[in-house]
C-alpha positions in Angstrom: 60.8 277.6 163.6 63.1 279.9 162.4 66.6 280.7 164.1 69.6 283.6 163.4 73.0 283.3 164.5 74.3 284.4 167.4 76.1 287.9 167.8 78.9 288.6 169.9 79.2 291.8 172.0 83.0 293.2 172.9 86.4 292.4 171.8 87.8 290.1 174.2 91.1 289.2 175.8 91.6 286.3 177.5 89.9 285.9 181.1 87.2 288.6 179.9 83.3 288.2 180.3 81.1 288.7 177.5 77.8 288.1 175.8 76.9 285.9 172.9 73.3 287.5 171.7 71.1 284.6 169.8 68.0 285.4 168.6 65.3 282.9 167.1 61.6 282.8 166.2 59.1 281.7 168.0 55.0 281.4 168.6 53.1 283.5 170.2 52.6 281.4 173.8 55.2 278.9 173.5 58.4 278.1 176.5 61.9 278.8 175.2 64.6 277.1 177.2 68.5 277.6 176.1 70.5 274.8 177.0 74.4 275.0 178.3 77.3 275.6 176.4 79.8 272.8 176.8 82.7 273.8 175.0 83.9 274.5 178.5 88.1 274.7 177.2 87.0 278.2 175.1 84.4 280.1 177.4 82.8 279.2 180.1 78.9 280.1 181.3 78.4 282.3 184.0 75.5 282.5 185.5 71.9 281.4 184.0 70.8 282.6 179.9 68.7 285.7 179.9 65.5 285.0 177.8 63.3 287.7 176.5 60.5 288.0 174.1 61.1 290.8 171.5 57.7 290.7 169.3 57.9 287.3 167.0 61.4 286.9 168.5 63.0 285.6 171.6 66.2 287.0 172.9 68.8 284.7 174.5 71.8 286.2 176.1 74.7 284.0 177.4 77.2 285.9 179.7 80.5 284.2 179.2 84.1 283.9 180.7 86.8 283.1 177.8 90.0 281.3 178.2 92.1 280.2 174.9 93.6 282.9 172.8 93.1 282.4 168.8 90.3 282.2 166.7 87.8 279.6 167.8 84.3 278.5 166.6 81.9 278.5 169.8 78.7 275.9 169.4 75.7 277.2 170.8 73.4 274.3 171.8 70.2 275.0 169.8 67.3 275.8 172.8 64.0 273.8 173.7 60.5 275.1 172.2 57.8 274.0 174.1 54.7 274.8 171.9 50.6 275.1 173.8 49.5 271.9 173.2 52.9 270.3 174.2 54.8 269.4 171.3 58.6 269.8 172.1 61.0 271.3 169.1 64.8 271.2 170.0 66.5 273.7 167.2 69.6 272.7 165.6 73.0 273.7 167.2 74.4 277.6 166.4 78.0 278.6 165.8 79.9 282.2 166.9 83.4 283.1 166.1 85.8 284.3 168.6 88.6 285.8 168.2 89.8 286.1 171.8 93.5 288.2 172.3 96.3 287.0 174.8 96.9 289.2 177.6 100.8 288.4 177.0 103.5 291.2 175.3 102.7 290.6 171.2 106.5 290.0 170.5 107.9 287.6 174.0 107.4 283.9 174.0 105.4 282.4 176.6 107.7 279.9 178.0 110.3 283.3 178.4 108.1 285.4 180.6 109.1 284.9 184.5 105.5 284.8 186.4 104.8 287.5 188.9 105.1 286.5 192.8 102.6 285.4 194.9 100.6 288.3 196.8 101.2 287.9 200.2 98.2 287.0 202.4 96.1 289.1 203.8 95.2 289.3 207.5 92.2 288.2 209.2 90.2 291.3 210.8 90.3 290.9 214.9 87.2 289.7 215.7 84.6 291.6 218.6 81.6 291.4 220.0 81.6 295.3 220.3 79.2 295.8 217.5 76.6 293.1 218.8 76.8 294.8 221.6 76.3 298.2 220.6 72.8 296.9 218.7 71.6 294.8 222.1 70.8 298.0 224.1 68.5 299.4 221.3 67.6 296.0 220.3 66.4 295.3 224.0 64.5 298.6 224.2 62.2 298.3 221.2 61.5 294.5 222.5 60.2 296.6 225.9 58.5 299.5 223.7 56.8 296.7 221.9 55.9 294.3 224.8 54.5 297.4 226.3 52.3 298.5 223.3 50.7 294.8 223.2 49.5 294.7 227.0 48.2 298.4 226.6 46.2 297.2 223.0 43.5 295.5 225.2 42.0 292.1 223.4 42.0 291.8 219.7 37.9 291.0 218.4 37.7 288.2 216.5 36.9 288.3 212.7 33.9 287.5 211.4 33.9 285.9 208.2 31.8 287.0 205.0 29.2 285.0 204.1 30.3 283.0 200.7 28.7 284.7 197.8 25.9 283.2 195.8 25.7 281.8 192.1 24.0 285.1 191.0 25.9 287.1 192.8 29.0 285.5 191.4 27.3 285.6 188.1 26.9 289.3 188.4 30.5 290.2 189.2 31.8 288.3 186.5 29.3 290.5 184.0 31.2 293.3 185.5 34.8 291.6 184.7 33.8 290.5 180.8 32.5 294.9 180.8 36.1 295.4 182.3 37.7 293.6 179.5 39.2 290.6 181.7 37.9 288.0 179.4 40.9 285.6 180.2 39.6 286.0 184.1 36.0 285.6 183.5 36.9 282.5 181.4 38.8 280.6 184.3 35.7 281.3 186.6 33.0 280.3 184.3 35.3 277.0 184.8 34.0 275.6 187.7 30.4 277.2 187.9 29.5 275.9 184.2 27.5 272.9 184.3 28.3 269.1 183.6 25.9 268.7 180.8 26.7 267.8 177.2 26.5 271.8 176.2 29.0 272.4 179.1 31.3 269.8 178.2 31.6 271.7 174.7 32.1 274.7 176.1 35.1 273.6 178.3 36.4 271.6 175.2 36.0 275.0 172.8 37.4 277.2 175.8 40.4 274.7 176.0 41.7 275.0 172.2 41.7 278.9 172.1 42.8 279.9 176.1 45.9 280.0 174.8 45.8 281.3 171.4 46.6 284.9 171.9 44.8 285.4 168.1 41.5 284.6 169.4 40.7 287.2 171.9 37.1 287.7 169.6 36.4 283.9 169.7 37.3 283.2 173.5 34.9 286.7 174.3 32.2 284.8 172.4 32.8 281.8 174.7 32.8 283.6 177.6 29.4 285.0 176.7 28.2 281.7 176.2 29.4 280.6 179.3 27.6 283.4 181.4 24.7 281.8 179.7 24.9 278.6 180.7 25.5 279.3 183.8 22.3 281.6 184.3 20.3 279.1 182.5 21.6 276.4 185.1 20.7 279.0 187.9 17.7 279.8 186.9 16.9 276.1 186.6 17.6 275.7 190.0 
């Protein structure tokens, strides 16, 4: 697991929002999850990380609010991997340097500057009901168009389900998914119609350590074949 470090976009001043871009690698299949900053005196979060897949990559965006002027060094908690098969990998912590810029004149002296006033408050709206009542009249009149329509629509038949579909017939359309190319589909089906025996058990074992393995479309194709086997052996049996 490989990681880069994180890029900052904009120049910021203090009280700005920006993004810290971090980019790492990761395995075809496997769960990124970034973790919060916590360095909550500098910047602040906002909102949740963006995470997108860019080839062998992941992209993490985190959209942040800064506070201190200076140059600071930002820690970026390293994110959660999550690889198929469940084994957890927690990346080591990432640093970004800031250089944020006061909003405050270059040459004054903080404690000299007199702070602005207070804006004054601003007044609540009057309240009235004269827009509720302005959408009751045509509110009311689609209610009576509607009402009306119902009555008029006589008595709704009742509908009669389709008979459930037989193990050959299921068979059959999933022939016509594996010629569509929906291997991954085909694969889930043949799931539950593949039988208990020692051969199926196999099968459901092989399917289990390539459904995942977005490098073995050929293999899990094979498997489906076999399974569509099986399963008309089984039926045929019957």
């Amino acid at each position: 697991m490989t990681r880069q470090q994180p890029v900052v976009q904009g120049g910021p001043t203090v009280g700005d929002t920006l993004t810290v871009v971090h980019r790492v690698s990761a395995p075809y299949g496997a769960l990124v999850q970034p973790r919060e900053l916590t360095d909550s005196l500098v910047a602040t979060l906002v909102g949740v990380p963006r995470v997108e897949r860019e080839g062998d990559s992941v992209r993490i965006a985190y959209t942040i609010a800064v506070w201190s002027p200076g140059e600071h060094e930002l820690t970026i908690p390293g994110a959660l991997v999550i690889i198929p098969g469940g084994t957890v990998d927690t990346l080591p912590d990432a640093t970004v340097q800031l250089r944020i810029r006061s909003v405050l004149p270059a040459d004054a002296k903080p404690d000299t500057l007199t702070p602005q006033q207070a804006r004054p408050w601003i007044p609540r709206a009057e309240r009235t009901a004269t827009p509720f009542l302005m959408l009751l009249v045509p509110m009311l009149l689609l209610f009576g168009a509607l009402a009306w329509w119902w009555r008029r629509r006589g008595p709704t038949e009742a509908a009669v389900a389709a008979p459930p579909m037989s193990r050959v017939e299921r068979l059959e359309r999933l022939r016509r998914w594996l010629d569509a190319g929906e291997v991954t589909l085909v694969v889930d089906h043949l799931g539950s119609l593949v039988p208990g025996t020692d051969e199926g058990m196999a099968w459901r074992e092989a399917v289990a350590a390539v459904r995942f393995d977005g490098t073995a479309e050929a293999r899990l194709r094979a498997l489906a074949e076999e399974g569509l086997a099986l399963v008309a052996g089984d039926t045929v049996s019957r």
